[in-house]
VOVO-893637 format. One line per 5 residues: number of its first residue (from 0); their letters; for each residue x, y, z of N, C-alpha, C, CB. Coordinates in steps of 0.2 Angstrom, whole numbers. Glycine has a CB too. Example, Ala and Ser with C-alpha at 12.3 -4.5 7.8 and 13.67 -1.06 7.14 Angstrom:
0	as	66:-28:39:62:-22:39:66:-16:39:57:-22:45; 64:-11:35:68:-5:36:64:0:39:70:-3:29
This chain:
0	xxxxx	-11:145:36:-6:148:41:-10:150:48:-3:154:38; -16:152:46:-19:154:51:-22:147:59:-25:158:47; -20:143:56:-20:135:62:-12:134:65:-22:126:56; -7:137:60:0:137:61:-1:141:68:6:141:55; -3:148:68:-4:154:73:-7:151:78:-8:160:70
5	xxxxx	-13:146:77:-16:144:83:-12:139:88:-23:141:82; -9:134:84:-6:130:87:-1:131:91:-4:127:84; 4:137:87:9:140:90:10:145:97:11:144:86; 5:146:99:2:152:104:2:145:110:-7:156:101; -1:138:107:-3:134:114:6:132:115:-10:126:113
10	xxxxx	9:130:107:15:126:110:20:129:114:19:124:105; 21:136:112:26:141:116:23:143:125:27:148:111; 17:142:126:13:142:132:15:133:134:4:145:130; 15:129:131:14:123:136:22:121:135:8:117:135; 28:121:131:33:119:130:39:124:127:33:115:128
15	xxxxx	38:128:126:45:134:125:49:133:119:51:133:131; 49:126:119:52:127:110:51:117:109:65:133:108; 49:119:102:49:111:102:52:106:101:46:109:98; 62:106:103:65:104:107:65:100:109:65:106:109; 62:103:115:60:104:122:63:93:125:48:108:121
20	xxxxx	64:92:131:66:84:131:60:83:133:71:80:135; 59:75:134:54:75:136:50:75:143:53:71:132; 56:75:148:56:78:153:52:83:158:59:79:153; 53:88:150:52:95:154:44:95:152:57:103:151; 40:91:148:33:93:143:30:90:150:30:88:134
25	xxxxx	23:94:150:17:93:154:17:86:154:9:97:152; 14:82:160:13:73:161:7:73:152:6:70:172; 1:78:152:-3:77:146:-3:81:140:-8:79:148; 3:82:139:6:85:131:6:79:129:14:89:129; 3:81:121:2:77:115:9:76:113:-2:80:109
30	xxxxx	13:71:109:18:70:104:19:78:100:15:63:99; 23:79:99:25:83:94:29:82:86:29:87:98; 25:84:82:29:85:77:31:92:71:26:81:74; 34:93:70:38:100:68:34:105:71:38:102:60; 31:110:69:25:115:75:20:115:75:24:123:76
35	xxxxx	17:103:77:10:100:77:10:98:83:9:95:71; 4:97:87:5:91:94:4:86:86:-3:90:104; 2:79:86:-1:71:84:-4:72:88:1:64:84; -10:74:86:-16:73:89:-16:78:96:-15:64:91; -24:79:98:-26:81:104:-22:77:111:-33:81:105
40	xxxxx	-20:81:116:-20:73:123:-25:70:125:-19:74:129; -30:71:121:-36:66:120:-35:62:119:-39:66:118; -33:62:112:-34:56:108:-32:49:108:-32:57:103; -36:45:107:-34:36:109:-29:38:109:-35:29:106; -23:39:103:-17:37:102:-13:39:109:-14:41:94
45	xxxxx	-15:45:110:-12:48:114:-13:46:123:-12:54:112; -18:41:125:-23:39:128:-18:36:136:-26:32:123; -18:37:137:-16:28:145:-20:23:148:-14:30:152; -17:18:144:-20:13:144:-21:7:150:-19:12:139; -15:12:155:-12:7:161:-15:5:166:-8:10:165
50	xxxxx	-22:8:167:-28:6:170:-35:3:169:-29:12:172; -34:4:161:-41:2:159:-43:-7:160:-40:3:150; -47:-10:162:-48:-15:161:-46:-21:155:-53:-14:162; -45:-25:160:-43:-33:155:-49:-37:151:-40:-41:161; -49:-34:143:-53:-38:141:-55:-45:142:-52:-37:135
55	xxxxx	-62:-46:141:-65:-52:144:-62:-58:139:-74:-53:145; -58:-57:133:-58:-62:131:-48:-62:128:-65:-62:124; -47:-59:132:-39:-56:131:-34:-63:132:-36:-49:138; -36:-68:134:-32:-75:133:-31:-76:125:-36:-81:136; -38:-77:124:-39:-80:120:-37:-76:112:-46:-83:121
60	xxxxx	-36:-70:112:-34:-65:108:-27:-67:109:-37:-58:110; -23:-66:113:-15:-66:115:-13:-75:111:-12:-65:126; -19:-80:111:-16:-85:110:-17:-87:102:-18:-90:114; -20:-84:100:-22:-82:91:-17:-78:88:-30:-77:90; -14:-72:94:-11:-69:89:-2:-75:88:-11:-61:92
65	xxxxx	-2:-79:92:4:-82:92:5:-90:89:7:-81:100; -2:-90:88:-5:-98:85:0:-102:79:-12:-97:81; 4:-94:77:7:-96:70:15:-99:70:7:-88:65; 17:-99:77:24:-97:76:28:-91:80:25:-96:70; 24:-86:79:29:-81:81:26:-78:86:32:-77:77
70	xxxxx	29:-81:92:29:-81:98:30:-72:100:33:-86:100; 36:-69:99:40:-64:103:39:-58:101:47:-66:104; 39:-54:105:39:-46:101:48:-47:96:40:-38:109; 44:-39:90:50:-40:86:50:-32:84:49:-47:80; 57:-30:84:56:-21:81:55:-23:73:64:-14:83
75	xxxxx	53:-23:71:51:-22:64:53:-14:59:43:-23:63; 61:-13:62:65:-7:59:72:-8:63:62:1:61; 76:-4:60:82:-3:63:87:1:57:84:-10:65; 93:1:61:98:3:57:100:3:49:102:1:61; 95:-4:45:98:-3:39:90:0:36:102:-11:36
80	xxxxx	91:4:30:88:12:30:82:6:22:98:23:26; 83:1:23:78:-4:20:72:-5:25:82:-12:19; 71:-5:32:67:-6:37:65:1:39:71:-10:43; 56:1:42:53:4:45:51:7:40:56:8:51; 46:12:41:43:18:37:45:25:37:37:18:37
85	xxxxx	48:27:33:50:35:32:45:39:31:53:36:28; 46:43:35:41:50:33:44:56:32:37:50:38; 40:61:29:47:69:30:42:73:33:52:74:20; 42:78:34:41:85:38:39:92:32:50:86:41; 36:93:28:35:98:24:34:104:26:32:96:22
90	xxxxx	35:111:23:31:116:26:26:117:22:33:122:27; 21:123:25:14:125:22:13:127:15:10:130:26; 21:130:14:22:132:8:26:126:1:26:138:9; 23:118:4:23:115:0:19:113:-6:22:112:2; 21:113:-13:17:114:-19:12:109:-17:22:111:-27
95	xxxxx	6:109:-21:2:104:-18:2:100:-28:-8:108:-15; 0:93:-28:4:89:-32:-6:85:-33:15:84:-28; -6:81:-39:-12:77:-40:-11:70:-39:-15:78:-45; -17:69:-35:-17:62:-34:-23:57:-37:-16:61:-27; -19:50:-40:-22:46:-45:-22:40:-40:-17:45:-53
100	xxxxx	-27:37:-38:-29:35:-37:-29:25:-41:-32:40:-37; -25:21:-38:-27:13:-43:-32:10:-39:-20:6:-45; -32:10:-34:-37:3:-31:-42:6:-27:-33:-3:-28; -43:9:-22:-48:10:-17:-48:19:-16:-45:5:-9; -51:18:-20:-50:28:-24:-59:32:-20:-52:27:-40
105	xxxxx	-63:25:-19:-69:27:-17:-71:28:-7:-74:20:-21; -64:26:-6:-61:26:2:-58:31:2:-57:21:5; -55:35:-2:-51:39:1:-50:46:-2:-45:36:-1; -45:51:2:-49:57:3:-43:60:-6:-47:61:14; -47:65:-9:-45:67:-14:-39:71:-13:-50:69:-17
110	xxxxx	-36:72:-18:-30:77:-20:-31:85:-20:-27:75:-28; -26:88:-21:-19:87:-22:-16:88:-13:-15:94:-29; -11:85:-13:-8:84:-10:-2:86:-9:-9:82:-10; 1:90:-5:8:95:-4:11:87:-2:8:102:5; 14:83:-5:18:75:-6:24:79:-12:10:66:-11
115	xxxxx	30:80:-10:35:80:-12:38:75:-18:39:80:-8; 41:79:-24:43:72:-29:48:67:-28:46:74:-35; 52:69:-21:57:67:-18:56:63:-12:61:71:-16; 49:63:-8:46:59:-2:50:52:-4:35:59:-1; 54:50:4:55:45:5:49:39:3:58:46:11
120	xxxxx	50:31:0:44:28:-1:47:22:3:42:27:-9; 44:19:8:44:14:12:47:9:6:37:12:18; 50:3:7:54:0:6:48:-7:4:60:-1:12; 50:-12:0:44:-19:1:37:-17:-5:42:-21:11; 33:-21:-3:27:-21:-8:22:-13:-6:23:-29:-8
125	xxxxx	23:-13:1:16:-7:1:17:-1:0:13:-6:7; 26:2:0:26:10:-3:22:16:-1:24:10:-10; 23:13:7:19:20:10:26:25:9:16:19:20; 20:31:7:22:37:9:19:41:14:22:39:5; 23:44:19:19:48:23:22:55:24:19:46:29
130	xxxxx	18:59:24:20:69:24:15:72:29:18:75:14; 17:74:31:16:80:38:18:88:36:24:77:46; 14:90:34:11:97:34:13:100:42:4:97:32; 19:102:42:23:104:50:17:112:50:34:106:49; 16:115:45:16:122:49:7:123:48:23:129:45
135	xxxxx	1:119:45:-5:117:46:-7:112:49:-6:115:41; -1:109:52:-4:101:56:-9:96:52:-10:103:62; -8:94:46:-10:89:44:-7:83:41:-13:90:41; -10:79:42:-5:72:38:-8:69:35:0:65:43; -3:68:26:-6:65:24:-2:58:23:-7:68:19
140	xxxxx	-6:51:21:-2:44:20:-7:42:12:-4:38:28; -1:40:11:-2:35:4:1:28:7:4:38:-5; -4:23:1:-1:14:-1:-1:13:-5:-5:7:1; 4:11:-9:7:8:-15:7:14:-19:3:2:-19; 11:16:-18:12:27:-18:16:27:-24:18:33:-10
145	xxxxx	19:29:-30:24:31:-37:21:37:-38:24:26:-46; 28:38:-40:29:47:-41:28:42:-49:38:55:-38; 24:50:-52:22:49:-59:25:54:-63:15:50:-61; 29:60:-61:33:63:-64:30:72:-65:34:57:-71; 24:71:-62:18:75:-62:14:77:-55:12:72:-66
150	xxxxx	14:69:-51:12:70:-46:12:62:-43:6:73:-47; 8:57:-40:8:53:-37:4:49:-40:7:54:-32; 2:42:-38:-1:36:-41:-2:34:-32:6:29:-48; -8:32:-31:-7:27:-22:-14:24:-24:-7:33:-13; -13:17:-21:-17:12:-21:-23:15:-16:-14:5:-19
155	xxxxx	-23:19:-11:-28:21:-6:-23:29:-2:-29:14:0; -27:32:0:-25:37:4:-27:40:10:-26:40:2; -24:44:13:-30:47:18:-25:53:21:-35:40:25; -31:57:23:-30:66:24:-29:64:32:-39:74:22; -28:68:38:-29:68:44:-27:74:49:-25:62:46
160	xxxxx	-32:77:49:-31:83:54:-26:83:60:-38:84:58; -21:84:63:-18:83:67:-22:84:74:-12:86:66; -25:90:72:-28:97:79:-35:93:80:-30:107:76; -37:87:78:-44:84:76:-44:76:81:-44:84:68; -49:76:81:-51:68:86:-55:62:80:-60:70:93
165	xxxxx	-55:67:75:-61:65:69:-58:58:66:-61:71:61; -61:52:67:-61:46:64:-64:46:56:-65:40:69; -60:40:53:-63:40:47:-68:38:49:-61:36:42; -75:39:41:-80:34:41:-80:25:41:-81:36:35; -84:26:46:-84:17:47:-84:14:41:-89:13:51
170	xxxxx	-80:6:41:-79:4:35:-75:7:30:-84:3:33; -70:12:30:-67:14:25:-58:13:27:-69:20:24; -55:12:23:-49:10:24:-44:16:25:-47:7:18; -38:17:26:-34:21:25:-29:20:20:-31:22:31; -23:24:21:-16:19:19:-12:12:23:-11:25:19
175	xxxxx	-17:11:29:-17:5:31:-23:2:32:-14:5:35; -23:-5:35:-28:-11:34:-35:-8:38:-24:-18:37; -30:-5:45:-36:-3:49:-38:4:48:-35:-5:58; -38:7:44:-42:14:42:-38:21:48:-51:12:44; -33:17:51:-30:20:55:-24:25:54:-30:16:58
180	xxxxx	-22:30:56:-16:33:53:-10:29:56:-15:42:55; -4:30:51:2:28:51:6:29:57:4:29:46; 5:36:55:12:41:57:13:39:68:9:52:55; 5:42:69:5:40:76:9:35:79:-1:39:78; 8:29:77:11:23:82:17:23:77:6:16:83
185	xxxxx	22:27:76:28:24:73:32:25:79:30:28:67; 35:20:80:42:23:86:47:26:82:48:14:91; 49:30:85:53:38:82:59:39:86:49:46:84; 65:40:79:70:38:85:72:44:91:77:37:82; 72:53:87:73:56:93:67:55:98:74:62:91
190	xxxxx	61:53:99:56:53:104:60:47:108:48:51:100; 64:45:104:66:38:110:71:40:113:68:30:106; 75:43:111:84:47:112:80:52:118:89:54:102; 76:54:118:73:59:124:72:56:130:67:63:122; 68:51:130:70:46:133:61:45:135:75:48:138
195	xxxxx	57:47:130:49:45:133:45:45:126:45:52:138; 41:39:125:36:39:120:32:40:122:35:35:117; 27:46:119:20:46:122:14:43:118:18:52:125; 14:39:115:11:36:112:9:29:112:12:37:109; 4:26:110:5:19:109:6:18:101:-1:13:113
200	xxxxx	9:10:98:14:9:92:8:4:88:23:5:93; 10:5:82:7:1:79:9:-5:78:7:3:75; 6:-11:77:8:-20:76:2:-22:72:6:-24:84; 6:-28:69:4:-30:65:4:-39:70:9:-28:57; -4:-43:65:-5:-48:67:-5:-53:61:-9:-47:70
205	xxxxx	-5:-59:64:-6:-63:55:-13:-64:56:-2:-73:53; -15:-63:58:-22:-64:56:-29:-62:61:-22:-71:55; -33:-59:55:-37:-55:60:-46:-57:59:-36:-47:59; -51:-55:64:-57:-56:61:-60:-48:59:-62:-60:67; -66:-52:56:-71:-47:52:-75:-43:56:-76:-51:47
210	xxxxx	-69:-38:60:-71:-35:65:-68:-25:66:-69:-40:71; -70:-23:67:-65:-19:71:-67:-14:80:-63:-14:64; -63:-11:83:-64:-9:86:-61:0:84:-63:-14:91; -65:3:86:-63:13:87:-57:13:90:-68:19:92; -51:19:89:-52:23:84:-52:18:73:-43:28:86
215	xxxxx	-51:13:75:-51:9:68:-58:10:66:-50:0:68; -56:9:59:-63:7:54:-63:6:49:-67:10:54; -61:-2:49:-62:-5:43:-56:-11:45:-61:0:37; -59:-18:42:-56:-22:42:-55:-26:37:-58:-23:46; -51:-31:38:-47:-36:33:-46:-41:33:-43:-36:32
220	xxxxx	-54:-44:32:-52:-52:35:-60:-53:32:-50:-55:47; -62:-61:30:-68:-64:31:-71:-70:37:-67:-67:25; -66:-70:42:-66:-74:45:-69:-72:55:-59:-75:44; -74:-75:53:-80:-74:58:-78:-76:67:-86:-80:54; -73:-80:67:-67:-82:72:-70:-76:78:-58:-81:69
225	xxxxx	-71:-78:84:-71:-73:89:-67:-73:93:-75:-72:92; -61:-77:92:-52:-76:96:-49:-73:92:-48:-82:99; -50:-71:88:-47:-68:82:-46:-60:85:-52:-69:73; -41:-56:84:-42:-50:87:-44:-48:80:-36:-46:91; -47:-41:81:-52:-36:78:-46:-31:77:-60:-32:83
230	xxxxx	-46:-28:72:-43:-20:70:-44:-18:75:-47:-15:64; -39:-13:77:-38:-8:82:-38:-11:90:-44:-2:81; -40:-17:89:-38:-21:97:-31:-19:100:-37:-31:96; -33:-17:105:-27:-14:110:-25:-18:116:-28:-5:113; -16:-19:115:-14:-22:118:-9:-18:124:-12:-27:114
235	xxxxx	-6:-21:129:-2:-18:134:3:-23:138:-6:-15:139; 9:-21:139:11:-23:143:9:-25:150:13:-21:142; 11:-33:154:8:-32:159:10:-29:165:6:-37:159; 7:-28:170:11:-23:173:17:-27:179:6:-17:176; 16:-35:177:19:-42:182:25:-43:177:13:-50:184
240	xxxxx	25:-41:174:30:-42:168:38:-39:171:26:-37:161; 42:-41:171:49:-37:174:53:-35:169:52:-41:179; 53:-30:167:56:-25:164:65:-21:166:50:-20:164; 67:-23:174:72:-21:174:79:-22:171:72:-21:178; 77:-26:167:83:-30:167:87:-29:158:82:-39:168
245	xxxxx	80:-24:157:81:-19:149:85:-13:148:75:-14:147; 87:-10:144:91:-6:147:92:-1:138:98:-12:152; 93:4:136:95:10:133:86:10:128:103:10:127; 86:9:124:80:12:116:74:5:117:86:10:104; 77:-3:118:72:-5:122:70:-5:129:71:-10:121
250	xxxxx	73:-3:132:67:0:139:63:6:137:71:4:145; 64:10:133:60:17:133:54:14:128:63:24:129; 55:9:124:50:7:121:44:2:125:54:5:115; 46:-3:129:43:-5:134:39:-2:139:46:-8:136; 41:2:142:39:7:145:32:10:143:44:11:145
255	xxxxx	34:13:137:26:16:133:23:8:131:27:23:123; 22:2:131:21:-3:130:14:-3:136:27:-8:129; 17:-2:140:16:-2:147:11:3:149:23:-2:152; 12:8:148:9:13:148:5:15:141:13:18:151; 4:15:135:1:16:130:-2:10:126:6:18:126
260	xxxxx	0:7:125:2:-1:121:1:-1:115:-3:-8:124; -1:-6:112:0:-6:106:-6:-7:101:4:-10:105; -8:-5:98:-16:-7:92:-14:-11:86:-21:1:88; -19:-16:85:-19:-19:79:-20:-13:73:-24:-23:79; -14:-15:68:-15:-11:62:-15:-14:58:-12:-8:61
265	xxxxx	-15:-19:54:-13:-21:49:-12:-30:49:-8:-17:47; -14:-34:44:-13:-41:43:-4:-40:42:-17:-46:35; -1:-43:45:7:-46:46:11:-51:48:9:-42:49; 16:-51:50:18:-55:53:17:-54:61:23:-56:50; 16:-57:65:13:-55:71:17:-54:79:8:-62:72
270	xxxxx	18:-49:81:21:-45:85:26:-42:84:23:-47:88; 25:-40:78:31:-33:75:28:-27:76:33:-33:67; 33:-23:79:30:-15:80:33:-13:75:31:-10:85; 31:-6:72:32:-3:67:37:2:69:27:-1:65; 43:5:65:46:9:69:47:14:63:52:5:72
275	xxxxx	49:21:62:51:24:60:59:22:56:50:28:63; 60:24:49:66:21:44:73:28:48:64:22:33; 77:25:53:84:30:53:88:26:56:83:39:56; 96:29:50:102:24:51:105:23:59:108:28:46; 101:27:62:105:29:72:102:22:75:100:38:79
280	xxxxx	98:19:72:96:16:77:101:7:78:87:15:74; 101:8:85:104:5:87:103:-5:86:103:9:92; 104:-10:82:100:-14:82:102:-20:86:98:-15:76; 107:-19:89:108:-23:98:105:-20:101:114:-23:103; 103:-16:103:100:-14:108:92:-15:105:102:-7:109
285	xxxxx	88:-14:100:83:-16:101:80:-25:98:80:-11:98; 87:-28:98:86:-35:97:85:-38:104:92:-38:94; 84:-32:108:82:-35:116:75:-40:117:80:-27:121; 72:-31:115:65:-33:112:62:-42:111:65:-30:103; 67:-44:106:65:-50:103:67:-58:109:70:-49:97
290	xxxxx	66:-56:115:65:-57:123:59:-57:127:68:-52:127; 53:-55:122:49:-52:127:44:-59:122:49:-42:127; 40:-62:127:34:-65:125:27:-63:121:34:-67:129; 25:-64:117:17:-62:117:14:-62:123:12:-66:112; 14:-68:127:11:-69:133:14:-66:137:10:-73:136
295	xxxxx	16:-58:136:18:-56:144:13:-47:141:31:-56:146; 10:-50:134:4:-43:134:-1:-46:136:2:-40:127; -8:-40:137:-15:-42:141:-19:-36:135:-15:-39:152; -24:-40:131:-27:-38:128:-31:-32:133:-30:-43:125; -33:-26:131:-38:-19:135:-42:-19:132:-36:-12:136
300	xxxxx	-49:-19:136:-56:-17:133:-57:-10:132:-61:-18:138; -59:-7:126:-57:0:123:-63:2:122:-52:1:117; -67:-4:119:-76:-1:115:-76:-8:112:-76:7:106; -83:-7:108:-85:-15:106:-84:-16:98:-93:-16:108; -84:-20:99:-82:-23:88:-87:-22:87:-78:-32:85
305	xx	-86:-17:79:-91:-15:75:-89:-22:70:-89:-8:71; -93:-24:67:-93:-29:62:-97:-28:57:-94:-35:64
């Protein structure tokens, strides 16, 4: 409780109640989740990337990622409650529950874990689960997550300080591919309804090298390719790119594209963002999206690939 108390003292000093639109928050307030920022306004996630330099090899990355076919951005969620990944909100007075561990038990951070017997479980083969410890500020994520009736079953895990800058250990995984948290780059529908994302999203590629770049660490590939993007390669919208012609849930999301952009997270299908699971979402309106070229992103030099 006593990190609830610290947090709370800055949030009611920099926004009044966490509410608040996104209008009225300082240009350098972090995202908010229940009485957490995500992350410091430091933190890559939370970063702007609108100035940074055009990685030297950002053609040849943008033409790898689209090599397969799929050319166009694509929201990868919407209105039917099968799409996106769900997460809930917990308080500090969450039971804490044990966690078993099947496949990557020697990567990941140990139990128990305040993970509800009821946590929503993403839809399809990976079974993330994600919990946010609202009134401690931490998040936790599972892959290939079953409630056991006792506690949890997850192929991999990982703890994550909200109030913290702290990257995993290099080379270790998360509950995703690039060792990276989930929750940050989810597009969120009230963050979008407010009318500002301050973050950049997660994306998935089909194929990546045996690389990664920070905040990532850890990658998924044997493939030695150096147009191949790397884990945690960050992309952006460009800024020649003409965006007027967008208009309600994909403009707001373009916009932080433009100003945030997006990181490799995970082997996928290639230019899908990840979005948070809720029935509001509008899915004409973000079939806009599916307008927008891979080539109208510009790979950003962020740090150098650890391999």
């Amino acid at each position: 409780m006593r990190r609830f108390v610290q947090y709370s003292l800055w949030l009611l000093m920099v926004v009044g109640i966490v509410t608040v639109r996104a209008e009225h928050l300082p240009p350098d307030a972090p995202p908010i989740v229940g009485n957490c920022p995500v992350f410091p306004a430091d933190n890559p996630w939370n970063q702007d990337v609108s100035a940074l330099p055009v990685h030297p090899n950002s053609d040849n990355y943008i033409a790898s990622i689209s090599q397969y076919g799929d050319e166009y951005l694509h929201a990868d969620f919407g209105a039917d409650p099968t799409y996106g990944i769900p997460y809930v909100v917990v308080p500090g007075t969450q039971p804490l529950v044990p966690i078993t561990f099947t496949e990557y038990g020697d990567e990941s951070d140990p139990g128990p874990y305040p993970v509800p017997p009821d946590a929503p479980v993403e839809a399809g083969s990976d079974h993330h689960v994600l919990v946010i410890d609202g009134d401690n500020c931490v998040l936790y994520e599972m892959y290939r997550a079953e409630f056991t009736g006792e506690g949890w079953n997850a192929g991999s895990a990982a703890v994550f300080d909200l109030l913290s800058n702290r990257l995993r250990p290099d080379y270790w995984t998360s509950a995703d591919a690039a060792g990276l948290p989930m929750f940050p780059g989810l597009v969120r529908y009230d963050e979008v309804q407010s009318g500002e994302i301050r973050h950049a999203l997660r994306f998935t590629v089909q194929e990546t090298q045996r690389g990664f770049i920070h905040p990532a660490s850890h990658f998924a590939s044997s493939s030695d390719d150096p147009n191949l993007p790397p884990m945690g390669l960050r992309l952006r919208l460009r800024a020649d790119y003409d965006i007027s012609g967008f208009t309600g849930d994909a403009r707001v999301i373009l916009e932080a594209l433009r100003r945030y952009g997006m990181i490799v997270a995970d082997n996928g299908t290639s230019w899908y963002i990840t979005g948070a699971t809720d029935s509001r979402w509008n899915d004409d309106d973000l079939n806009q999206l599916k307008t927008v070229p891979g080539s109208a992103f510009e790979a950003v030099d962020t740090g150098e690939i650890i391999h």
